[in-house]
BAFI-3210 file (N, C-alpha, C; in Angstrom, 3 decimals, decimal comma, padded with zeros to 6 digits):
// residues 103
n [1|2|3|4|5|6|7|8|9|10|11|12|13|14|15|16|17|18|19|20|21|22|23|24|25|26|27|28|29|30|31|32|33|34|35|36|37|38|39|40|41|42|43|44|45|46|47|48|49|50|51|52|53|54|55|56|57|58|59|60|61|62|63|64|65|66|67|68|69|70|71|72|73|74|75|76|77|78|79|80|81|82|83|84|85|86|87|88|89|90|91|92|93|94|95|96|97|98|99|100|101|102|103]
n.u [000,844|000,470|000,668|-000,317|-000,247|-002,638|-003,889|-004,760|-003,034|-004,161|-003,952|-003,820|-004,417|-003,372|-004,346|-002,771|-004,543|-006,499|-004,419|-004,212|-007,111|-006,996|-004,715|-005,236|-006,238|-004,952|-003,919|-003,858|-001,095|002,309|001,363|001,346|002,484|001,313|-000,811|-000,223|000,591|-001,843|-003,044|-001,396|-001,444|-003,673|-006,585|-009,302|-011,732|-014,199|-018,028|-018,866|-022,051|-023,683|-022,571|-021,547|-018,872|-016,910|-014,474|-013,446|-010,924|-009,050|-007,227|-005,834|-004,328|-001,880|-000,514|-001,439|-001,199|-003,566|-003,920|-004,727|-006,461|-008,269|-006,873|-008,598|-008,928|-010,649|-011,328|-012,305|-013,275|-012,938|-013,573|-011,544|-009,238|-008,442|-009,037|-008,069|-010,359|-010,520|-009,165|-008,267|-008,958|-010,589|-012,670|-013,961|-014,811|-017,141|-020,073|-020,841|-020,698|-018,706|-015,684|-012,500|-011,115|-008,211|-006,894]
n.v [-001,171|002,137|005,223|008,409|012,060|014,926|018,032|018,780|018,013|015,903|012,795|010,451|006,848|004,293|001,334|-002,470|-003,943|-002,274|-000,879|-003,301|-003,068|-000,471|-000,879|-002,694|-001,425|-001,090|001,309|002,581|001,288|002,002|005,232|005,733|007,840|010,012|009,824|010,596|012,989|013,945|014,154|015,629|018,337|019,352|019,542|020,382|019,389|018,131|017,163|013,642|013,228|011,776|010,945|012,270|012,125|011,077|012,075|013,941|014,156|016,075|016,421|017,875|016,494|016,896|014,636|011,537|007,977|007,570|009,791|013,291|013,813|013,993|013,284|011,526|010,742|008,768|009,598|008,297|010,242|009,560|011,025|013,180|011,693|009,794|007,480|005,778|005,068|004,616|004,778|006,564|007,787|010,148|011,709|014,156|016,200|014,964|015,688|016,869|018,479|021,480|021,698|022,487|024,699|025,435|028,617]
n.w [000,000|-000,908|000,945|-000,170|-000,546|-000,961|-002,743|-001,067|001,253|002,656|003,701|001,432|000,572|-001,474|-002,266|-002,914|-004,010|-005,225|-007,324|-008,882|-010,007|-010,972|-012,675|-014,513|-016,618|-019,955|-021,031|-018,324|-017,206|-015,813|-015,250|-012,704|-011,991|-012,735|-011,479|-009,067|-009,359|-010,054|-007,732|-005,878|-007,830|-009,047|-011,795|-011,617|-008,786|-007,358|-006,649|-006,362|-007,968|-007,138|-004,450|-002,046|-000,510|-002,238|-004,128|-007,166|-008,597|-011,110|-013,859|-016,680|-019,386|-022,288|-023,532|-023,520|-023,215|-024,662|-026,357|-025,843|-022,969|-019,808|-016,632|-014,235|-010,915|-008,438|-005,254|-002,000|000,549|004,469|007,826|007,134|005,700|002,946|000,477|-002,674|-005,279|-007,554|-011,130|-014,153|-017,342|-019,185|-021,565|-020,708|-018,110|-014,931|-014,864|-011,502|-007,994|-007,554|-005,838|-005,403|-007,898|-009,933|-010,784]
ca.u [000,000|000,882|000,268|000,185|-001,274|-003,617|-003,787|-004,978|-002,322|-004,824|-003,237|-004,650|-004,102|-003,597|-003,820|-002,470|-005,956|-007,048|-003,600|-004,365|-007,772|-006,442|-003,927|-006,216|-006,887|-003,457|-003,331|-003,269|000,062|003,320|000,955|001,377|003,132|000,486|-002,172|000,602|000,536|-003,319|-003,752|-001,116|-001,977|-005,260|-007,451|-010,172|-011,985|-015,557|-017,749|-019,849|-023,094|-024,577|-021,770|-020,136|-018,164|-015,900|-014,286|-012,773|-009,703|-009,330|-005,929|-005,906|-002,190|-001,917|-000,195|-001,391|-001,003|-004,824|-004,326|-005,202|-007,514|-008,051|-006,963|-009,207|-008,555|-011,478|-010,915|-013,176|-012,530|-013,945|-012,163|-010,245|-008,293|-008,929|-008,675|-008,504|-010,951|-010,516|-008,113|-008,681|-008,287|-011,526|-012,816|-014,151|-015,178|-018,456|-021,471|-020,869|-020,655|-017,632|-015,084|-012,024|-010,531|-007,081|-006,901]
ca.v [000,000|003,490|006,522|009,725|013,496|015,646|018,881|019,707|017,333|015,067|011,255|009,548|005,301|003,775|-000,231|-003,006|-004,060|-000,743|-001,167|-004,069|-002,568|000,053|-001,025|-003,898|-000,994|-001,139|002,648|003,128|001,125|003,024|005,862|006,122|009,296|011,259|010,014|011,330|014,680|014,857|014,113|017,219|019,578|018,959|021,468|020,784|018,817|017,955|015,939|012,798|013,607|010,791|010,418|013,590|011,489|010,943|013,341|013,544|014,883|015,980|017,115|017,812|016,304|016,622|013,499|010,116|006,556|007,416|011,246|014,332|013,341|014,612|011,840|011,283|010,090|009,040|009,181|008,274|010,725|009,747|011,337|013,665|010,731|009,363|006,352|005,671|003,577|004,182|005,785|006,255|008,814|010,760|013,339|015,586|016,683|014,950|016,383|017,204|019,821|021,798|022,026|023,607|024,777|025,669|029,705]
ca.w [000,000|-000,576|001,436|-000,910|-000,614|-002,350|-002,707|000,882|002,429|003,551|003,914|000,594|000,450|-002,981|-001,852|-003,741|-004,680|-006,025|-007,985|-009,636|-010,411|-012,111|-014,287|-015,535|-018,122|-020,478|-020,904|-016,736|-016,938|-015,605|-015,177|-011,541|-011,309|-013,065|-010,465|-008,153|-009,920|-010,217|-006,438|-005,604|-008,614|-010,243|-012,408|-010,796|-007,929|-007,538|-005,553|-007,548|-007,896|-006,086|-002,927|-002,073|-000,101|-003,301|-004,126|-008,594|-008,659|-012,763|-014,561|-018,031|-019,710|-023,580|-023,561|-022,458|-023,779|-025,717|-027,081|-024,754|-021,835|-018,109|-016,085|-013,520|-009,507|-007,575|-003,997|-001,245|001,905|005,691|008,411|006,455|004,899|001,604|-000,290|-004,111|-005,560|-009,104|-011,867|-015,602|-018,715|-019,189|-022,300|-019,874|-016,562|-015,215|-013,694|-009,594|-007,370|-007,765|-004,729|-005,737|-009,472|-010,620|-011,325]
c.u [000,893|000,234|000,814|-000,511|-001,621|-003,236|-003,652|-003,776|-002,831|-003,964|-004,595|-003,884|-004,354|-002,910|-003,622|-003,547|-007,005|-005,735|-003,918|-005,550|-007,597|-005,338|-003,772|-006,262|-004,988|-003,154|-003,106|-001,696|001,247|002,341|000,991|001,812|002,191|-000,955|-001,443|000,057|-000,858|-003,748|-003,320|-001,507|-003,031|-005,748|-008,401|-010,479|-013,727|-016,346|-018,916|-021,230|-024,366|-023,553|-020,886|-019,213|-016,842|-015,659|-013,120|-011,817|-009,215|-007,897|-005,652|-004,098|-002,706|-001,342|-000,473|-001,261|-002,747|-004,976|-004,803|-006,255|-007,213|-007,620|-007,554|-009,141|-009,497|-011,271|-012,226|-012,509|-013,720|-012,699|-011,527|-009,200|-008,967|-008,268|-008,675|-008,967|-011,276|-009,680|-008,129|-008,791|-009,863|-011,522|-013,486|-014,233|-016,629|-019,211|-021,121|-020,650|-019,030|-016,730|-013,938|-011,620|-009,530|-007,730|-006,013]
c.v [001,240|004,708|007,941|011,278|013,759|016,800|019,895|019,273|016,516|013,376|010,485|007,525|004,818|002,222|-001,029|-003,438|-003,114|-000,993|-001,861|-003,802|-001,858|000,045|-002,285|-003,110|-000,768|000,438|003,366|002,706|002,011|004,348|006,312|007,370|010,485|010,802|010,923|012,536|015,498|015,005|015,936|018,513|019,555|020,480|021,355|019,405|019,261|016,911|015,017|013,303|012,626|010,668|011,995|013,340|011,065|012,038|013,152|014,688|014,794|016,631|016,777|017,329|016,078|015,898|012,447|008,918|006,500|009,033|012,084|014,035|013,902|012,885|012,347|010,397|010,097|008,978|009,753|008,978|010,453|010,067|012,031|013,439|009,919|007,983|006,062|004,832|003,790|005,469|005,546|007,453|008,863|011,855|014,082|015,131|016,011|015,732|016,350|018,747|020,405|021,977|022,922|023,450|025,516|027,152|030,101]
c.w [000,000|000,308|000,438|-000,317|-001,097|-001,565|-001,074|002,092|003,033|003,134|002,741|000,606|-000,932|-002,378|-003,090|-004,908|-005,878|-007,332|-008,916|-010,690|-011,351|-013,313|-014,631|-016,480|-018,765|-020,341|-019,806|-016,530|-016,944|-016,007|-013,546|-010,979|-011,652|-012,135|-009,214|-007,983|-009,704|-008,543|-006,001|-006,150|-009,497|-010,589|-011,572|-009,822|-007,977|-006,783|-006,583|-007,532|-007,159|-004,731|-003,675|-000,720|-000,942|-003,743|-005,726|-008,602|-010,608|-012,862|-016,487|-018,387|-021,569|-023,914|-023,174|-024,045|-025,023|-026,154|-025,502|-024,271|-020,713|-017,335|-014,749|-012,139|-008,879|-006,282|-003,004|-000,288|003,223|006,718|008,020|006,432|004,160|001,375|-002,025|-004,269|-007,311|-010,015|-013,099|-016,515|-018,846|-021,027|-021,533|-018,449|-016,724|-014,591|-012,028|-009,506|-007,778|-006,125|-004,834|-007,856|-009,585|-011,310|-012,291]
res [x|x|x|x|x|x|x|x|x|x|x|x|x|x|x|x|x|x|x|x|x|x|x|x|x|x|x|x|x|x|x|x|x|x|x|x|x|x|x|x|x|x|x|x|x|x|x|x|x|x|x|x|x|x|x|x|x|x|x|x|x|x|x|x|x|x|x|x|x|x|x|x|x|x|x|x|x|x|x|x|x|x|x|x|x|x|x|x|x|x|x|x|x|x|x|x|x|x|x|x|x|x|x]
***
């Protein structure tokens, strides 16, 4: 298991399980540093629109393994400490509340 941060500093967990999860999809492979990136510097943040308990951490990169996409970090927070439970290359932003956004 890893322990990483987000933006706020809060203690995020990326477990082995979640791992495996995500880079079942080929284009998550050796992608780990840009979930890194999106946890610390994301464009924006948002909360799902059914659980605002999750919280989508978005970062646009004009490079990935499938053409320009936001890659996308979902992380569950209770406690103000998070967990990831899913990671994956997006064409946009979805529908939620907004929390913060990159000026």
């Amino acid at each position: 298991m890893d322990i990483l941060t987000d933006r706020f500093d809060r203690r995020i967990r990326l477990t082995d399980e979640r791992k495996t999860h995500i880079f079942r999809r080929s284009e998550m492979i050796n992608q780990e540093a840009k979930i890194i990136e999106t946890l610390k510097d994301p464009d924006i943040i948002s909360y799902t629109a059914l659980d605002k308990t999750v919280h989508l951490y978005y970062k646009f990169y004009k490079s990935t393994p499938v053409t320009q996409k936001y890659l996308l970090v979902a992380v569950k927070i209770l406690n103000s400490e998070g967990f990831i439970v899913a990671s994956f290359f997006t064409n946009k932003v979805k529908k939620g509340e907004l929390i913060w956004q990159k000026t």
